[in-house]
C-alpha positions as CSV (number, residue, x, y, z in Angstrom):
1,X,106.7,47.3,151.2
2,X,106.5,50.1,148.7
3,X,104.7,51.2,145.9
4,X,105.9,50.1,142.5
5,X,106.3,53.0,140.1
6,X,106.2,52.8,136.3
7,X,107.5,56.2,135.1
8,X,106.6,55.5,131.4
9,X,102.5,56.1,132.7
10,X,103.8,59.5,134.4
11,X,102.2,62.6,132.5
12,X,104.2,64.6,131.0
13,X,104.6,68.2,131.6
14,X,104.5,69.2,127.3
15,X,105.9,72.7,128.5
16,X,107.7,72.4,125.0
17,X,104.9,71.6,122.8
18,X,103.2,74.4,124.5
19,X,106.4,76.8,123.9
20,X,106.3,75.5,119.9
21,X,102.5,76.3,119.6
22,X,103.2,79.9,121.4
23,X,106.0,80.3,118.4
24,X,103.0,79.5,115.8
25,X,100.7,81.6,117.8
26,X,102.8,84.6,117.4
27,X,103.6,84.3,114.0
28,X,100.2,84.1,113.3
29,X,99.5,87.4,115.2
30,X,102.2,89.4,114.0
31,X,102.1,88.0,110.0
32,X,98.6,89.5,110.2
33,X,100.0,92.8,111.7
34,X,102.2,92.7,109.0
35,X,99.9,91.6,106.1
36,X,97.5,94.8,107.8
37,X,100.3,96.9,106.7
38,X,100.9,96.1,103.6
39,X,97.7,95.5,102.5
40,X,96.6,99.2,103.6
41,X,100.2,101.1,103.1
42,X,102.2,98.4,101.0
43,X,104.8,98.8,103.8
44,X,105.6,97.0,106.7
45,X,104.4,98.6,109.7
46,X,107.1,100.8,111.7
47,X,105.9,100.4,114.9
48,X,105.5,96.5,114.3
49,X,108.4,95.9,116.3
50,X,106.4,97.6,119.4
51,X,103.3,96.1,119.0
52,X,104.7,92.8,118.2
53,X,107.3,92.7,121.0
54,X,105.0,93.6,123.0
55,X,102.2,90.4,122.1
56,X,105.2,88.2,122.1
57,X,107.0,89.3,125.9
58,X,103.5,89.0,127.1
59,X,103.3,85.2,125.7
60,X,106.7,84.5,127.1
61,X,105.7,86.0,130.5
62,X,102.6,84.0,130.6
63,X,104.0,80.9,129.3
64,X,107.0,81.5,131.8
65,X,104.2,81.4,134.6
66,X,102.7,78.6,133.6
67,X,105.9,76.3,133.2
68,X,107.0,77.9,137.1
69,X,103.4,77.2,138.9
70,X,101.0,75.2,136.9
71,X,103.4,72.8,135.1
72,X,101.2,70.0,134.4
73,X,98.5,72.3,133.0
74,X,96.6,71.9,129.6
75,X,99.4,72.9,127.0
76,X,97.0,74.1,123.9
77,X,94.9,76.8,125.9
78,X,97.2,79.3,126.0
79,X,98.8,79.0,122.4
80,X,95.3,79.8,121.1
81,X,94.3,82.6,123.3
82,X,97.4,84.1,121.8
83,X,96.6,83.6,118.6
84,X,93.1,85.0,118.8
85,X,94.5,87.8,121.1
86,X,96.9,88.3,118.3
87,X,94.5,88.9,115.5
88,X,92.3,90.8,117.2
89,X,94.8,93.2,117.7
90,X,96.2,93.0,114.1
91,X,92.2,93.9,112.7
92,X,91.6,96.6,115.5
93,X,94.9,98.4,114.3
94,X,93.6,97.7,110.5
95,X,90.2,99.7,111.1
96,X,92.6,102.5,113.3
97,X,94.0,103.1,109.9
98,X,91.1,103.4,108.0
99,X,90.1,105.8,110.6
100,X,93.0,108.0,110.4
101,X,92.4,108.4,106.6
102,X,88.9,109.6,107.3
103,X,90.1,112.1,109.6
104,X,87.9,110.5,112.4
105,X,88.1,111.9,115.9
106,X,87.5,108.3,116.9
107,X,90.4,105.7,118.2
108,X,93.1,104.7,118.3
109,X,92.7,101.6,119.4
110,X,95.2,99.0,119.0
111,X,97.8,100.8,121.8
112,X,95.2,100.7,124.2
113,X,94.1,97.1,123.2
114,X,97.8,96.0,123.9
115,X,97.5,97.7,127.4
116,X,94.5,96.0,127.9
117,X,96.1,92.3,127.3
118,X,99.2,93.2,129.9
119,X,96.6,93.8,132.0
120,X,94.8,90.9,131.3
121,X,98.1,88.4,131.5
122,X,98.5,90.3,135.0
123,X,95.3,89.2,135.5
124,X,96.0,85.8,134.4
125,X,99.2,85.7,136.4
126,X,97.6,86.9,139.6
127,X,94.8,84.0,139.6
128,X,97.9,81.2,139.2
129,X,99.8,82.8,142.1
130,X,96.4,83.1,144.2
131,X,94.9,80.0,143.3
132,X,97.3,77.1,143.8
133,X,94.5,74.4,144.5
134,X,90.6,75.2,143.0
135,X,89.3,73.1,145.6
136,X,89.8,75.7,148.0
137,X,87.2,78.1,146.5
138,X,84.0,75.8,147.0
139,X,85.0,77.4,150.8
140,X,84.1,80.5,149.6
141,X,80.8,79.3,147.5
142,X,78.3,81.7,148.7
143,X,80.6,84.5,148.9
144,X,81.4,84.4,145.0
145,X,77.6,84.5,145.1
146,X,77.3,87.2,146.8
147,X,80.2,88.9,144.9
148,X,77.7,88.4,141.3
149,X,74.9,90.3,142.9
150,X,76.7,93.3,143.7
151,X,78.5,93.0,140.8
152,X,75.4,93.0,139.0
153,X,73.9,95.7,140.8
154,X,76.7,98.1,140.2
155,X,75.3,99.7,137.3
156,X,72.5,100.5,138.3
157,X,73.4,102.6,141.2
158,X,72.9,106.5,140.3
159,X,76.3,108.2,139.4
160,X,77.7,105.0,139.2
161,X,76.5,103.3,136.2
162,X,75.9,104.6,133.2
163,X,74.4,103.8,129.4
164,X,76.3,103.1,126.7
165,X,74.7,102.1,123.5
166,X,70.9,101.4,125.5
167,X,72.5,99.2,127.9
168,X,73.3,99.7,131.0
169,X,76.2,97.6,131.8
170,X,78.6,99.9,132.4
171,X,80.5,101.6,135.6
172,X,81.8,105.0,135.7
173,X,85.1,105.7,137.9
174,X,86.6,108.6,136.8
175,X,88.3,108.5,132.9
176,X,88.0,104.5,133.1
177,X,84.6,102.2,132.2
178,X,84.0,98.4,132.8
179,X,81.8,95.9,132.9
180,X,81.3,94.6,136.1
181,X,79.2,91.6,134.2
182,X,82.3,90.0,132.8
183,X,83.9,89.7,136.1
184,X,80.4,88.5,137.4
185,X,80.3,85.7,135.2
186,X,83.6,84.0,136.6
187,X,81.8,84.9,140.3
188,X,79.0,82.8,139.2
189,X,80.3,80.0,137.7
190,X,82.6,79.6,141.0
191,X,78.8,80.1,143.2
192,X,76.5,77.4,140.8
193,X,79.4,74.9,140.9
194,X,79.7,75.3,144.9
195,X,76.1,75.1,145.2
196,X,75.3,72.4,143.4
197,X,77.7,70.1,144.4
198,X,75.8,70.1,147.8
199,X,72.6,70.3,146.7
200,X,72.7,67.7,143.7
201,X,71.3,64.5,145.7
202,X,68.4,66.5,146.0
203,X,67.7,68.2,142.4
204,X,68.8,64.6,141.2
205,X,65.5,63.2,142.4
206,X,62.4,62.4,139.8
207,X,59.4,63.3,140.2
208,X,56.8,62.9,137.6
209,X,57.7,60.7,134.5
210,X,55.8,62.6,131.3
211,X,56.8,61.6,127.4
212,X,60.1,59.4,128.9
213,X,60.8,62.1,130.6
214,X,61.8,62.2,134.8
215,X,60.6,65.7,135.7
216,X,62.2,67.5,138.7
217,X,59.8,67.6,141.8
218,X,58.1,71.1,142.5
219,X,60.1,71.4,145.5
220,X,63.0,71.5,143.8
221,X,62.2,73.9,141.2
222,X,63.6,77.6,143.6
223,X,67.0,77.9,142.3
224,X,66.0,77.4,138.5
225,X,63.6,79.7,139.1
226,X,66.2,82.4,140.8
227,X,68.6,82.0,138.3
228,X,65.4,82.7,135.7
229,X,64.5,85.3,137.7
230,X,68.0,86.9,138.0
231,X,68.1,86.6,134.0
232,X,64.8,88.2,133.8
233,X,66.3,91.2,136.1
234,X,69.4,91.8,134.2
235,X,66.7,92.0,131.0
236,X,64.7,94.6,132.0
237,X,66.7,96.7,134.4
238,X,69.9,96.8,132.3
239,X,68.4,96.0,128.7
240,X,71.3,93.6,128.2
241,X,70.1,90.7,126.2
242,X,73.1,88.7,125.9
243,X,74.1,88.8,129.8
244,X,70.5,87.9,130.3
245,X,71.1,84.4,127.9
246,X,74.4,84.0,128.9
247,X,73.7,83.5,133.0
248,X,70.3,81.2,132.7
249,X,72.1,79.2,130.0
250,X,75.0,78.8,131.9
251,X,73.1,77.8,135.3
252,X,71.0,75.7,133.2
253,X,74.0,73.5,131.8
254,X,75.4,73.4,135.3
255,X,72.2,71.7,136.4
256,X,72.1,69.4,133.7
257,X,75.8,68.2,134.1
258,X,75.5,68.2,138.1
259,X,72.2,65.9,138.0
260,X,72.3,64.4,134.4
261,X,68.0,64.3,134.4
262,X,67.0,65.7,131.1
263,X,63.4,66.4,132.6
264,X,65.6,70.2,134.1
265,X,66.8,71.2,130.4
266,X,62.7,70.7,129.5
267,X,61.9,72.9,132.5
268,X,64.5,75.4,131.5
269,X,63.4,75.3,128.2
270,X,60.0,76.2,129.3
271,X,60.9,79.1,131.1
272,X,63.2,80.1,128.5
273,X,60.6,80.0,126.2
274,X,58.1,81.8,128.3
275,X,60.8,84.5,129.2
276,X,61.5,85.2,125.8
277,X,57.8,85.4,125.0
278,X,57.4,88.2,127.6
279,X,60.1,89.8,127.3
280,X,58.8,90.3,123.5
281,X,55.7,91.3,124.0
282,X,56.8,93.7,127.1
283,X,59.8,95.3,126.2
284,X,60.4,98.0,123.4
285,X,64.2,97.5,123.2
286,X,63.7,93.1,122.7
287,X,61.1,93.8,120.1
288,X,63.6,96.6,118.3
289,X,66.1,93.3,118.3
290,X,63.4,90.7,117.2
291,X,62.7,92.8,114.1
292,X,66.1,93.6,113.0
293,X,66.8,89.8,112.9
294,X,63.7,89.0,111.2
295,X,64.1,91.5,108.0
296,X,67.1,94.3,108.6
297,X,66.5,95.6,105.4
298,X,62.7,97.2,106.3
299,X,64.1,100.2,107.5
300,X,68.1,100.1,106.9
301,X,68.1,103.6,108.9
302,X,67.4,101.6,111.9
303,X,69.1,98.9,111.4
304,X,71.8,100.6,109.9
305,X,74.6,98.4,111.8
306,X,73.3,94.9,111.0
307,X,72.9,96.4,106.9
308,X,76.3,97.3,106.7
309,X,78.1,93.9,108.9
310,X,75.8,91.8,105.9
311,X,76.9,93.8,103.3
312,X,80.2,93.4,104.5
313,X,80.3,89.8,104.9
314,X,78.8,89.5,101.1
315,X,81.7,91.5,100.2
316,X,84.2,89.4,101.9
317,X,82.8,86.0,100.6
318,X,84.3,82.7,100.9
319,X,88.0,84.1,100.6
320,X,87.6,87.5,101.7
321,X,89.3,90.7,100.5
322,X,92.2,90.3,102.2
323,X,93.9,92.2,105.2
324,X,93.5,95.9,104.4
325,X,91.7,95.2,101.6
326,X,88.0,95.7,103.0
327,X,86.3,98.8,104.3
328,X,85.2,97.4,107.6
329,X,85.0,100.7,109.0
330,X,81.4,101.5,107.2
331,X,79.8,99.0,110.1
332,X,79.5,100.7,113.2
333,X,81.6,99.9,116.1
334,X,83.3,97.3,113.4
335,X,86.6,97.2,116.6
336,X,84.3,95.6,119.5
337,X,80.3,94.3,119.1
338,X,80.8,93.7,115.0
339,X,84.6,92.5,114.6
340,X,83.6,89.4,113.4
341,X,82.1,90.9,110.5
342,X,85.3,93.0,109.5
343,X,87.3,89.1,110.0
344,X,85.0,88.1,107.9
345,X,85.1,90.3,105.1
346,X,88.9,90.3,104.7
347,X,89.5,87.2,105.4
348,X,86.6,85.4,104.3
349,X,84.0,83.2,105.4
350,X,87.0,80.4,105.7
351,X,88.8,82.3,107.9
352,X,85.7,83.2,109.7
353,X,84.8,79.4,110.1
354,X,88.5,78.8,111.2
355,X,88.2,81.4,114.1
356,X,85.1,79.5,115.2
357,X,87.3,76.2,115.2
358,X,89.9,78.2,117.5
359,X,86.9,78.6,119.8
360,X,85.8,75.3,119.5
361,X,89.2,74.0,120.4
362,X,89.3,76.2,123.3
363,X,86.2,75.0,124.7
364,X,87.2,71.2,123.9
365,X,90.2,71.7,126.2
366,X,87.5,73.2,129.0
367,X,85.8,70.0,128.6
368,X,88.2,67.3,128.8
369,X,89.8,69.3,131.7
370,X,86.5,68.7,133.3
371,X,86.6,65.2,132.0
372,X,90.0,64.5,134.1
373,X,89.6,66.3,137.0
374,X,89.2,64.2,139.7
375,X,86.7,66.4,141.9
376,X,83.0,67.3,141.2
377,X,83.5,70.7,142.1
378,X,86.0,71.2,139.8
379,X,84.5,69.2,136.9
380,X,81.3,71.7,137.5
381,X,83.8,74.4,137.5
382,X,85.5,74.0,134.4
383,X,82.6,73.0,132.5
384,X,81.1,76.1,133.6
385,X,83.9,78.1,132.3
386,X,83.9,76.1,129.0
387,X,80.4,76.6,128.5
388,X,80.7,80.3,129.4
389,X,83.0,81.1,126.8
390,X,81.1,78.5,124.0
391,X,77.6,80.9,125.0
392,X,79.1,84.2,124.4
393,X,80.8,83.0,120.7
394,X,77.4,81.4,120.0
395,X,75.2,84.9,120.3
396,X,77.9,87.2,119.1
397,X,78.3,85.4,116.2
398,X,75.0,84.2,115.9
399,X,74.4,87.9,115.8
400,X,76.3,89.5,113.3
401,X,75.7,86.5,110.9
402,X,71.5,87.0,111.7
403,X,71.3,83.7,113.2
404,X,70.1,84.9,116.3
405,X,68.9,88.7,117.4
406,X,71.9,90.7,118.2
407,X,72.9,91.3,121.6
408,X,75.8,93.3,123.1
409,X,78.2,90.9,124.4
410,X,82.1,91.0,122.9
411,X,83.6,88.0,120.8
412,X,85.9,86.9,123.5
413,X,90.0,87.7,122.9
414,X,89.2,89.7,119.5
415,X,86.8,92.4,120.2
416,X,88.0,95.9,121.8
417,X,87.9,96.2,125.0
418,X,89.6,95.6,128.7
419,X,86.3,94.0,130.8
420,X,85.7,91.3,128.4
421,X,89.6,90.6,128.1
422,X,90.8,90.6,131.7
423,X,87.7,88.6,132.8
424,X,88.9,85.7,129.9
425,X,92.1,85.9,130.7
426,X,90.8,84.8,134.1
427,X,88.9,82.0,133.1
428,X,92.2,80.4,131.4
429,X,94.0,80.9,134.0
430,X,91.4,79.1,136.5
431,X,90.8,76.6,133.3
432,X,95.5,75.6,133.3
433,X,94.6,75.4,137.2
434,X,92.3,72.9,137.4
435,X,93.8,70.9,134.4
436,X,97.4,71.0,136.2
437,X,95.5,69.7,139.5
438,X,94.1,67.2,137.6
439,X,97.1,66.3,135.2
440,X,99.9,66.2,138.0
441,X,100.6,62.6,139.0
442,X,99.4,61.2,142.5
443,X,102.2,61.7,145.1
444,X,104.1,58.7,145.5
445,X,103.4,56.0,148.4
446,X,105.4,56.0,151.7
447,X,107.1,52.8,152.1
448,X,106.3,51.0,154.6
449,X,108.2,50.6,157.4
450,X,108.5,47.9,159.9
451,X,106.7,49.5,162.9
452,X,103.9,49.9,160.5
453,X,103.3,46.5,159.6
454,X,103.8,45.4,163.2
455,X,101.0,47.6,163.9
456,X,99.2,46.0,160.9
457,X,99.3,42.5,162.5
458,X,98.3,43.4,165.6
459,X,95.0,45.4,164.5
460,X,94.2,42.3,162.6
């Protein structure tokens, strides 16, 4: 007897649709280049056929990849990672040439940035030819673990790390920096989702009920407390707010998803609460942050960064100057912590909110991809990644709009830099994994055979 097959309920691979979005990605990349140009020079740019052909092999490459070892895989996460890749690119040249004009010593940036993204689509590429099933790296749960802590611990070990902007995040080797914390993040993600799929039974149990609410029992309560603790550590030895938000959040989430009690996000909005709190009261650096959200403009010397990214964005208004229109340069480090203010000034707080709907697409395909994957570890994975990359928009944003305090993490795909970049082009490539593993049709049945069924009859 063999299995019945109905091809019409087969997936299908969309490596075209994904090819046809890559075409639309690109054009919106390179017609920003262009519009960069001409809005600054009134030319076209001459070396937009190198910067161009260079974002555009690198989507081929990629997209070559994908359609060779993850064919089944998600086919709208890649088409907008180009596109935001693209116009970050496109906006970090802009604010070169601004720079040039003022004779600054500072940049460029944009030929390194495109260095950066070959790397990064290496990156991307390496993870697909490594990781041919996800499964296989809940095997290596507590090494990933251990992988974060040394990671995290890099910077501050003397001659090796260094401070950069009061935060010590950052590694030293030679002419090169990085931020071991990007790559961190992925290691963790990879460590909570191993972990909690064994130990979810446990932290699923109730313990006290208070307002509706099924609390966790105290027993329970270590590893929320490590990961707060962890958070607390990256705070105060590395003055990193953001990293500090990003990894209790993330672990938090995790939790939630893995046990689905509501009583953990009370707890870890307790200890949030309380952490933030101290961290106030104790730390010079968290109260220097606290007061330039609260009112910038008390001393605009100090808080000279956050002035100028508001003045900016008031300038831009709901349509925005246009590409090389602006004068994003007055905002310090307008290329990497404040480049959504620069979008937003030439292009408007509609363009700004359509970035954010590029994100929010990217972390909706995260989500469903943990919604069809048929293995808890992977569900916990993917999720983790989604919600990794939803965090980091949330407080970078948050921040240059005065939402939230500001806090040094990168807008992910647009902001200068090779850390944050690499380490993203990671997660999407661990993201078209797990959503080709969970895409790809079941292998078909083996018919049956007559010695089988013999056996059959004679087990019954």
């Amino acid at each position: 007897m063999s299995a019945i097959s109905v091809p019409g309920l087969a997936p299908r691979k969309r490596r075209g649709a994904e090819l046809f979005l890559l075409l639309l990605a690109l054009i919106v990349g390179l017609g920003a280049y262009v519009g960069v140009g001409l809005g600054v020079t009134g030319d076209v740019p001459t070396d937009v056929y190198r910067l161009g052909g260079g974002l555009a092999l690198l989507a081929v490459l990629a997209h070559g990849v994908v359609r060779w070892l993850a064919p089944y895989a998600d086919p709208v996460l890649l088409p907008l990672i180009i596109a935001l890749n693209g116009l970050g690119l496109a906006m970090i040249h802009r604010i070169d040439l601004d720079l040039a004009d003022r004779g600054s010593e500072t940049g460029p940036f944009a030929g390194p940035q495109l260095i950066w993204t070959a790397t990064g689509v290496a990156a991307f590429i390496a993870v697909l030819v490594v990781v041919r099933d996800h499964r296989r790296l809940q095997a290596l749960t507590y090494t990933f673990g251990l992988a974060a802590i040394v990671l995290l611990v890099l910077p501050l070990v003397p001659g090796l790390g260094v401070s950069i902007n009061g935060a010590r995040i950052w590694v030293s080797l030679g002419p090169l920096n990085f931020q071991p914390g990007e790559v961190a993040k992925v290691c963790l993600v990879v460590f909570f989702a191993g972990y909690l799929v064994v130990k979810r039974d446990a932290l699923a149990l109730a313990g006290r009920r208070f307002v509706g609410i099924d609390l966790p029992r105290g027993r329970d309560l270590g590893p929320i407390l490590v990961a707060w603790l962890l958070s607390l550590g990256v705070l105060v030895f590395q003055r990193d707010l953001g990293s500090s938000l990003l990894f209790f959040g993330l672990f938090l989430v995790l939790l939630y998803v893995a046990t689905e009690r509501a009583g953990w996000l009370v707890v870890g909005g307790l200890l949030f609460g309380a952490g933030a709190y101290f961290s106030y009261l104790t730390f010079g650096h968290v109260q220097q942050r606290v007061e330039g959200w609260l009112d910038p403009f008390s001393d605009t010397d100090r808080y000279y960064q956050i002035v100028q990214g508001q003045y900016g964005m008031a300038y831009g208004g709901l349509l925005g100057r246009g590409l090389g229109q602006g004068d994003p340069v007055l905002t310090p480090f307008s290329y990497s912590d404040f480049i959504a203010a620069s979008l937003a000034e030439e292009l408007g707080l509609a363009g700004l909110m359509a970035i954010i709907v590029v994100y929010a697409l990217i972390v909706e395909r995260g989500l469903r991809t943990a919604l069809v994957c048929r293995d808890v570890f992977g569900k916990l994975v993917a999720t983790g990644l989604a919600v990794s990359v939803a965090i980091q928009v949330f407080v970078v944003i948050g921040g240059v709009t005065k939402l939230i305090p500001l806090t040094g993490l990168t807008t992910p795909f647009l902001s200068y830099g090779g850390s944050s970049l690499v380490a993203n082009w990671a997660i999407i490539a661990l993201l078209l994994r797990i959503s080709d593993q969970a895409r790809r049709p079941a292998p078909a049945a083996r018919p049956m055979h007559q010695d089988d069924a013999t056996a059959v009859v004679r087990m019954r």
